[in-house]
N, C-alpha and C positions, 0 to 999 in steps of 0.2 A: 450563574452558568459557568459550568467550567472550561479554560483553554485549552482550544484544540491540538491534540499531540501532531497532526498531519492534515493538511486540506488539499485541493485541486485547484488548478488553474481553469480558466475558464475554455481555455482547448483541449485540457483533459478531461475535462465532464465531457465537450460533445465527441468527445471519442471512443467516453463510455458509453455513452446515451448509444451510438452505432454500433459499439459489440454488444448491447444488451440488445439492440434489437434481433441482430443476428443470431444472437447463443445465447440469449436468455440469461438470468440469475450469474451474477459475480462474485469473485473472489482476487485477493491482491493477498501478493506472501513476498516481498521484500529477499532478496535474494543476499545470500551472504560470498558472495565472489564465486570466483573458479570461472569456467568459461562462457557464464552470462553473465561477468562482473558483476554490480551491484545495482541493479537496477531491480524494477519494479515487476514481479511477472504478473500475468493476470491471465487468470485461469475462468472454465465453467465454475461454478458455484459445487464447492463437493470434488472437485477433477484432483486439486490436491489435497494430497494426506497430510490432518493437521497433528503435529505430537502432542506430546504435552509438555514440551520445553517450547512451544509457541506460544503467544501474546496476541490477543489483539489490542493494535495503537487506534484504533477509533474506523468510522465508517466514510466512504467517500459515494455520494449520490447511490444508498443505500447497499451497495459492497464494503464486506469487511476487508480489514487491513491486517494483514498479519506479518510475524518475525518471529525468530526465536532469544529467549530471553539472554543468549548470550552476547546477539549482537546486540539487543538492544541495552544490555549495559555500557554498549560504548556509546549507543544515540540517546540515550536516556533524557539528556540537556539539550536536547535539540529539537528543534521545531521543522518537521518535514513537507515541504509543498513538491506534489507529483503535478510534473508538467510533460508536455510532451514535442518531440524533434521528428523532424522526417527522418528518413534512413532505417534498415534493419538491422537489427539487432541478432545476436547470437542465440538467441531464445526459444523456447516455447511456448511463449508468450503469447497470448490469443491477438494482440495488434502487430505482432510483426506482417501476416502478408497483405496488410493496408499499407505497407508503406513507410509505418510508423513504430517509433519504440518507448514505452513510459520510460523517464527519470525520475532524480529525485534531486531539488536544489534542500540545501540545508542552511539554519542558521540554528546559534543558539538563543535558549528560551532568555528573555528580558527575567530581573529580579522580579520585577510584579506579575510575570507570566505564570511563573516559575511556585508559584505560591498557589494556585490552584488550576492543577492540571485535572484532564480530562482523566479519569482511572483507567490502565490495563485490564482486560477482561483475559478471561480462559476458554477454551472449548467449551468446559460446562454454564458459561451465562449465557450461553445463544441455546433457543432450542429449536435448532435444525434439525 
């Protein structure tokens, strides 16, 4: 089984579990700066347009996780865990008016991690 490029905390899942309740079907797109810095948005499933300089880095409690492949040239060695802080964020993020805003802690992949990653997928392996 291969290493996962990104996972959840366990107070990001029950915060997923309450937006999906609310708004059904997810999506996660990894923001690349400017005035929602670098955080995690999370959108309806389909609400953003994915290009095709996006990636998906893997699924979190059945949402996919996207980025575009330029940033993820710079995380590429790194192993991403989305957690979550009270406080709002600058976003359009579907948990800002809970209160709440995803992050992202980072470390890098260990040598034996690092040797079987989970693979990047494209718009076209999902058939949404």
């Amino acid at each position: 089984m291969s290493n996962p490029r990104i996972i959840a905390t366990e107070k990001a899942k029950e915060l997923i579990a309450t937006l999906k309740k609310d708004h059904g079907d997810l999506m996660f797109h990894q923001s690349g700066g400017c005035c929602d810095g670098s955080q995690p948005m999370c959108f309806q499933k389909g609400e953003f347009y994915l290009g095709s300089s996006d990636v998906c880095l893997g699924v979190i409690e059945s949402c996919q996780f996207w980025m575009s492949k330029d940033q993820f040239e710079y995380l590429k060695h790194t192993h991403l865990t989305m957690d979550v802080v009270v406080g709002r964020g600058s976003s359009f993020s579907l948990e800002i008016p809970y209160g709440f805003r995803f992050v992202i802690q980072s470390r890098l992949f260990t040598e034996s991690e690092s040797v079987d990653l989970e693979p990047l997928r494209t718009k076209e392996d999902f058939n949404d």
